[in-house]
VMD Tcl script that draws the C-alpha trace (Angstrom):
set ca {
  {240.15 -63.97 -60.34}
  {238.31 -62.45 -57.06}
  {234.45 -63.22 -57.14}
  {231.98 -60.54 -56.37}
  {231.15 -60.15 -52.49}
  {227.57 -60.20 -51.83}
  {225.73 -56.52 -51.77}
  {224.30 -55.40 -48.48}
  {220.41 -54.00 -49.04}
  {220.71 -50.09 -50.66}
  {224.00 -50.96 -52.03}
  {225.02 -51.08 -55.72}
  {227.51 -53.14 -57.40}
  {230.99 -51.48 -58.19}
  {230.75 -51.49 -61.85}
  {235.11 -51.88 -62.76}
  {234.34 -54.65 -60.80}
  {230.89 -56.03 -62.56}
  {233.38 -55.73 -66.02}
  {236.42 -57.79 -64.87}
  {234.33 -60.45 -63.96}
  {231.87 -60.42 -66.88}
  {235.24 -60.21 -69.07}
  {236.70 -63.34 -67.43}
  {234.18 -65.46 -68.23}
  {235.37 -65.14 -71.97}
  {233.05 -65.12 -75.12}
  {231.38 -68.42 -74.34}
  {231.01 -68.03 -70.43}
  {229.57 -64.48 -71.39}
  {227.01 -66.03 -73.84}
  {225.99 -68.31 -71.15}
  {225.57 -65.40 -68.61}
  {223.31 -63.58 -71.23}
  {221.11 -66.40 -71.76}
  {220.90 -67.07 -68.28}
  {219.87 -63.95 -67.42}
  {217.68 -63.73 -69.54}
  {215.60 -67.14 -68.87}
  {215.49 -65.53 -65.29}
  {213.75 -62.90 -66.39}
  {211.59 -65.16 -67.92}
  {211.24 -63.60 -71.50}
  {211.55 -64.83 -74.98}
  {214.34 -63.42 -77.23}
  {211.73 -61.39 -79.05}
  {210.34 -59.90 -75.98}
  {213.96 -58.82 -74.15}
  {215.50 -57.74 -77.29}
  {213.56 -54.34 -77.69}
  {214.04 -53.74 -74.02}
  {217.49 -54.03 -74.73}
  {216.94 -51.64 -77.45}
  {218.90 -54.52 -79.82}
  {216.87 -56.72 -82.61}
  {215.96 -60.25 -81.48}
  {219.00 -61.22 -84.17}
  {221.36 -59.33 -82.20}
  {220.41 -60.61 -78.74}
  {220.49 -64.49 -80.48}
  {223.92 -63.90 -82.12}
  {225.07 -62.84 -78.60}
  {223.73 -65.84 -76.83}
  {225.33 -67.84 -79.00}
  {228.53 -66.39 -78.49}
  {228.62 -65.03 -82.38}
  {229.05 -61.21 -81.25}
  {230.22 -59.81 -78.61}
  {227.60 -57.74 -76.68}
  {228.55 -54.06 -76.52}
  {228.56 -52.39 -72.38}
  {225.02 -50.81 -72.91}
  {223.93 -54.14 -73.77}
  {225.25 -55.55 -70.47}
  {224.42 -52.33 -68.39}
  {220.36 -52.44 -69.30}
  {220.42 -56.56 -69.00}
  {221.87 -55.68 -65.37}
  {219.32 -52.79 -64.75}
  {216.93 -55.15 -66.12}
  {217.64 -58.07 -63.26}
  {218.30 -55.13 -61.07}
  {214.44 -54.45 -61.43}
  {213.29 -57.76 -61.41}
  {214.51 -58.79 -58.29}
  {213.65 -55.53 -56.38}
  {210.25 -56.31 -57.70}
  {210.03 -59.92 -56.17}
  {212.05 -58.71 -52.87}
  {210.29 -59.58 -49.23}
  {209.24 -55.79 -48.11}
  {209.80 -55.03 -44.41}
  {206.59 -54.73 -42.39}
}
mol new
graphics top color blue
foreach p $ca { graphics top sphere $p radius 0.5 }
foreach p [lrange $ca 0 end-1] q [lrange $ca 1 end] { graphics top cylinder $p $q radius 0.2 }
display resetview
């Protein structure tokens, strides 16, 4: 399995790329990554979930590794983090 190379500033993530890896990690390793992601953001399952446009149900079932998320899912959680972190980046000056 390759890992992801870091991203230069400006640059976004190759997406075929974002897939593999978020498919190798298998149900459980993806379940992880969701709940992961979202303690970074720092939001309760009932907060995230509508964001996600999913029910808090939905986004616990797929922490848990019950249900497989569907792409969008993963795509707004990423957009999400995306955000988050531009938000908290240094700005030059």
């Amino acid at each position: 399995m390759t890992t992801a190379q870091p991203l230069q500033e400006g640059q976004a993530p190759d997406g075929l790329q974002v897939l593999r890896d978020l498919g190798a990690l298998g149900p459980d390793g993806l379940a992880q990554a969701i709940r992961q992601a979202r303690e970074r953001l720092g939001l309760p399952v009932e907060v995230l979930a509508p964001r996600l446009t999913v029910r808090p149900e939905h986004l616990q079932l797929c922490e848990l590794g019950r249900i497989e998320p569907r792409p969008y899912l993963l795509y707004r959680l990423a957009a999400l983090l995306r955000d988050a972190e531009l938000a908290n980046a240094p700005r030059p000056g």
